[in-house]
SELO-550651 format. One record per residue: x, y, z of N, C-alpha, C, O, CB in turn; residue in three letters. Coordinates in pm, whole numbers. Glycine has a CB too. Layout:
R      npx      npy      npz     capx     capy     capz      cpx      cpy      cpz      opx      opy      opz     cbpx     cbpy     cbpz   res
R        X        Y        Z        X        Y        Z        X        Y        Z        X        Y        Z        X        Y        Z   ala
...
//
This chain:
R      npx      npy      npz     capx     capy     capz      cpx      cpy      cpz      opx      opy      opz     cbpx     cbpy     cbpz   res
R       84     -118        0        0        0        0       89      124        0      174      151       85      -96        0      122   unk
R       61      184      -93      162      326      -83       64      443      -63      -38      441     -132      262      360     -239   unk
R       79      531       11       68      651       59       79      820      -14      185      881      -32      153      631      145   unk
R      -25      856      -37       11      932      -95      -29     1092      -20     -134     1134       31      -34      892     -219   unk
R      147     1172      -47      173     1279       35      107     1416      -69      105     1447     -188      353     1281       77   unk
R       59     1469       64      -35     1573      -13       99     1719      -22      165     1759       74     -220     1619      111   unk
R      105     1768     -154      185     1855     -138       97     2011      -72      -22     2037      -87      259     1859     -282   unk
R      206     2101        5      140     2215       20      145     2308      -41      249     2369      -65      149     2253      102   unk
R       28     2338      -83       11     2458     -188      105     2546     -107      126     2523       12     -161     2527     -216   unk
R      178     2674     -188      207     2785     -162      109     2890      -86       -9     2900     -119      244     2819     -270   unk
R      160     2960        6       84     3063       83       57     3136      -40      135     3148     -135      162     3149      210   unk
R      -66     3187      -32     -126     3314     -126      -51     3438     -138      -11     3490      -34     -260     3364      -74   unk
R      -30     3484     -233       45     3594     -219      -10     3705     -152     -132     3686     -144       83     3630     -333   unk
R       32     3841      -84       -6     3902      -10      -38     4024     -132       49     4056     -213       87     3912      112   unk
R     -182     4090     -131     -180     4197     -239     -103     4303     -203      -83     4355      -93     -310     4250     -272   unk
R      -48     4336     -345       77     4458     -308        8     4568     -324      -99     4563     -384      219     4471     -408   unk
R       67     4716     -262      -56     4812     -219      -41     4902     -377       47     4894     -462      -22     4927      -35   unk
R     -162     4984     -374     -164     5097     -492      -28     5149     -448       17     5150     -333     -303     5226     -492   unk
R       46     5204     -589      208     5353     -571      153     5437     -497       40     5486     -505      276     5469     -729   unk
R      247     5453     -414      289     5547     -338      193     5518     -173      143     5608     -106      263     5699     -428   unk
R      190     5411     -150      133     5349      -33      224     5205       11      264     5110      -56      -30     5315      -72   unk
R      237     5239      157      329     5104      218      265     5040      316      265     5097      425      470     5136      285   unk
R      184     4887      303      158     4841      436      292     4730      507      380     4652      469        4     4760      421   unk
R      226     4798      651      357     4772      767      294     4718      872      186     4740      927      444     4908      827   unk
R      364     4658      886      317     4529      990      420     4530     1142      527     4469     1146      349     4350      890   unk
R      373     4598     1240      445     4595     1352      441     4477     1481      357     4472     1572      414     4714     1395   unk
R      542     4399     1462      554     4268     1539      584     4327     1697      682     4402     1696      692     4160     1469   unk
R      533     4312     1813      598     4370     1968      521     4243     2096      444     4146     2092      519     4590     2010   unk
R      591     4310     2187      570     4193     2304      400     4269     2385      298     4238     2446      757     4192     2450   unk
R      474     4379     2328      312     4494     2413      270     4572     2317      339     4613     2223      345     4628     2560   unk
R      123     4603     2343        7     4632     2249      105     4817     2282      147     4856     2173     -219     4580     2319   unk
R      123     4871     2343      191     4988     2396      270     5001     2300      232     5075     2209      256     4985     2526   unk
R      382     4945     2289      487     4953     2186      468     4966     2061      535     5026     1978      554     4863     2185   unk
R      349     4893     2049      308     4876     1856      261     5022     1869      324     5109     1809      146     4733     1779   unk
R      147     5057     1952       92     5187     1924      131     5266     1879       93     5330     1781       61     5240     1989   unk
R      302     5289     2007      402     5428     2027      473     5430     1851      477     5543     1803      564     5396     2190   unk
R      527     5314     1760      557     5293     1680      458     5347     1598      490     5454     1547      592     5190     1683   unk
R      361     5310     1573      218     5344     1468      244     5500     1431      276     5571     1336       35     5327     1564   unk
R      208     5506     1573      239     5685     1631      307     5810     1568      264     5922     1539      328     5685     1747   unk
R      482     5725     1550      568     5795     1518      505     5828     1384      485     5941     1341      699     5739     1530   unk
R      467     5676     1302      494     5661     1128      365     5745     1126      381     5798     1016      493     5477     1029   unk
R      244     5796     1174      173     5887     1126      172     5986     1176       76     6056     1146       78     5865     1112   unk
R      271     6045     1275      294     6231     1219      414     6235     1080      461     6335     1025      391     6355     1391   unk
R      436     6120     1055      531     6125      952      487     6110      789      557     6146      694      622     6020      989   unk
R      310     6026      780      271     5988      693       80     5969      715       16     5932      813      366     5873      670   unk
R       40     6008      589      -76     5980      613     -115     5854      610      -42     5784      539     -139     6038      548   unk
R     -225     5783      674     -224     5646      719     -361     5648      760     -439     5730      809     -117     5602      832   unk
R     -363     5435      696     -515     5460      721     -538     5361      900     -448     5307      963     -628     5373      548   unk
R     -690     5367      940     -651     5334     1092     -597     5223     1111     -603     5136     1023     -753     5333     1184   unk
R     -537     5203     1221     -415     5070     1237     -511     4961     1301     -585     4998     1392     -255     5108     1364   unk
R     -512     4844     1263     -596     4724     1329     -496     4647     1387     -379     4633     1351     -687     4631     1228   unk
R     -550     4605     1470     -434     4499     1581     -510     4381     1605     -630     4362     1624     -387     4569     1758   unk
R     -390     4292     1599     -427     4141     1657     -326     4063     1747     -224     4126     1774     -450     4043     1535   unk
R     -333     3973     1783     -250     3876     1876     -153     3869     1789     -166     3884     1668     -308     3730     1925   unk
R      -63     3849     1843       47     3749     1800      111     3603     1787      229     3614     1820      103     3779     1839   unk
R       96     3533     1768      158     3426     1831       86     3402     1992        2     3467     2053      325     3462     1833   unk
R      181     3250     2031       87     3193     2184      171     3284     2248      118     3282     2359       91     3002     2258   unk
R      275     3373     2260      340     3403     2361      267     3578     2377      358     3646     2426      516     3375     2332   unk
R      196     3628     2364      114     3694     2361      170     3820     2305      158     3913     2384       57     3691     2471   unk
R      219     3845     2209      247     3975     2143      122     4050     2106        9     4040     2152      329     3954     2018   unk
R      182     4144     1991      115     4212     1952      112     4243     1789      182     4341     1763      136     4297     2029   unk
R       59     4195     1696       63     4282     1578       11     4393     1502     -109     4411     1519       54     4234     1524   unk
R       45     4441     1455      -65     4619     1402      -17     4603     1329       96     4556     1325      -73     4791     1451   unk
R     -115     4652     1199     -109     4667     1036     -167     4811     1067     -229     4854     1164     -214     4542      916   unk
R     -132     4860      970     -149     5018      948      -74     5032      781       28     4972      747      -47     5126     1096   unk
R     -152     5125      697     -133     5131      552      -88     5312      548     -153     5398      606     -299     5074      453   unk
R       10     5332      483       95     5503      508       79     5542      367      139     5473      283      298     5511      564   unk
R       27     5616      337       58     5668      218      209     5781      159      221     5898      194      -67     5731      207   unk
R      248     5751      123      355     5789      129      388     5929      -12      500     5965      -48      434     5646      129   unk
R      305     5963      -47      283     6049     -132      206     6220      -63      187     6337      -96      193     5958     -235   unk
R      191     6153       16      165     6301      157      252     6288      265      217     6246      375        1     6304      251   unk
R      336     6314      241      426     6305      402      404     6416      457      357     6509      391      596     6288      407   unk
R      437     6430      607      403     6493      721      530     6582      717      629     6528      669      374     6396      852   unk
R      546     6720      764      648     6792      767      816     6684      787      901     6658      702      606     6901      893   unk
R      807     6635      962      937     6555      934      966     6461      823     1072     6470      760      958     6482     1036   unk
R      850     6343      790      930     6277      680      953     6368      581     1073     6366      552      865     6159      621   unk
R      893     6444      518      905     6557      432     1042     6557      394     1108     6496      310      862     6687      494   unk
R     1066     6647      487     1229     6748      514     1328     6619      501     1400     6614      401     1256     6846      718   unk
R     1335     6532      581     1447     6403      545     1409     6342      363     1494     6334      275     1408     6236      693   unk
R     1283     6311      350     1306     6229      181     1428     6391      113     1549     6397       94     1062     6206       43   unk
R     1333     6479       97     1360     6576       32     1532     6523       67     1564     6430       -8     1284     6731       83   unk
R     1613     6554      137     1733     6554      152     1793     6446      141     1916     6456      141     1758     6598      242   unk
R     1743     6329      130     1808     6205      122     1764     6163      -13     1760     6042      -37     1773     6103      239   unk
R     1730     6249     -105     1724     6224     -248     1865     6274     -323     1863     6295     -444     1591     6302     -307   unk
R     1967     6290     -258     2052     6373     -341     2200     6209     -382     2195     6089     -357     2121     6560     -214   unk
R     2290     6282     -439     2343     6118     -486     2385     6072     -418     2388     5955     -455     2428     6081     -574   unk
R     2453     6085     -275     2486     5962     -175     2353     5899     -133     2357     5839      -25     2570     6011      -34   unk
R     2259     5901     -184     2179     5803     -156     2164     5694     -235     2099     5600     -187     2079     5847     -139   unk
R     2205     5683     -337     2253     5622     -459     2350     5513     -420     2349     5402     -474     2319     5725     -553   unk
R     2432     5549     -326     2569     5493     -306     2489     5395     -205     2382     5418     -148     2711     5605     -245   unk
R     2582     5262     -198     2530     5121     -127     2596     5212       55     2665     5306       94     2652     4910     -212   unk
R     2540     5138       89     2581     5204      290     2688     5069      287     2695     4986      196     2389     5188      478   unk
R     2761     5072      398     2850     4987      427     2794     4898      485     2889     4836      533     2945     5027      485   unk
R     2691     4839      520     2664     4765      571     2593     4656      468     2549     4546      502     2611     4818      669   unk
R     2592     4715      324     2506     4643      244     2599     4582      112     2678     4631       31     2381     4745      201   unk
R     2546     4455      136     2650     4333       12     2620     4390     -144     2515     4392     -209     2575     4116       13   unk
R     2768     4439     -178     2786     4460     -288     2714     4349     -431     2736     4232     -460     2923     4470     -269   unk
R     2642     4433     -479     2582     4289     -604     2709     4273     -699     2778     4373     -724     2411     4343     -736   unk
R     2739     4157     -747     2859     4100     -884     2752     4114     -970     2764     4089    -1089     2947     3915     -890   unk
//
């Protein structure tokens, strides 16, 4: 009698958002932390409201929140604006050169 192994489909792909929108997914141990995080990224970006769920059995926290990134908020503003110039171009040292 032979056995037959069920293969597993691939996870569904996750839909990628409309340009100029980023969803972000904040992994934490406390619902507090995800918030304070949320927090920062929308005086920085417009964003739509953040939904939260469990995490895992060890009781985290996850928050999804969607930023549009085509309205930024004064601070992100002022940094893109300036970090568009050509050392941004250039790889950081911390990042593996492509052959």
């Amino acid at each position: 009698m032979t056995s037959a192994r069920a293969t597993p489909s691939p996870a569904p792909a996750e839909p990628v958002p409309p340009a100029g929108r980023a969803d972000i997914r904040i992994v934490t141990a406390s619902p507090e932390t995800a918030r304070r995080v949320a927090e920062v990224l929308r005086h920085c970006f417009d964003s739509t409201e953040q939904r939260s769920y469990p995490a895992g059995r060890e009781g985290g926290t996850r928050l999804h929140l969607t930023v549009d990134t085509t309205h930024p908020a004064e601070p992100a503003r002022s940094w893109l604006v300036t970090s568009r110039d050509s050392a941004a171009d250039r790889p950081q040292d911390d990042e593996a050169a492509s052959a």
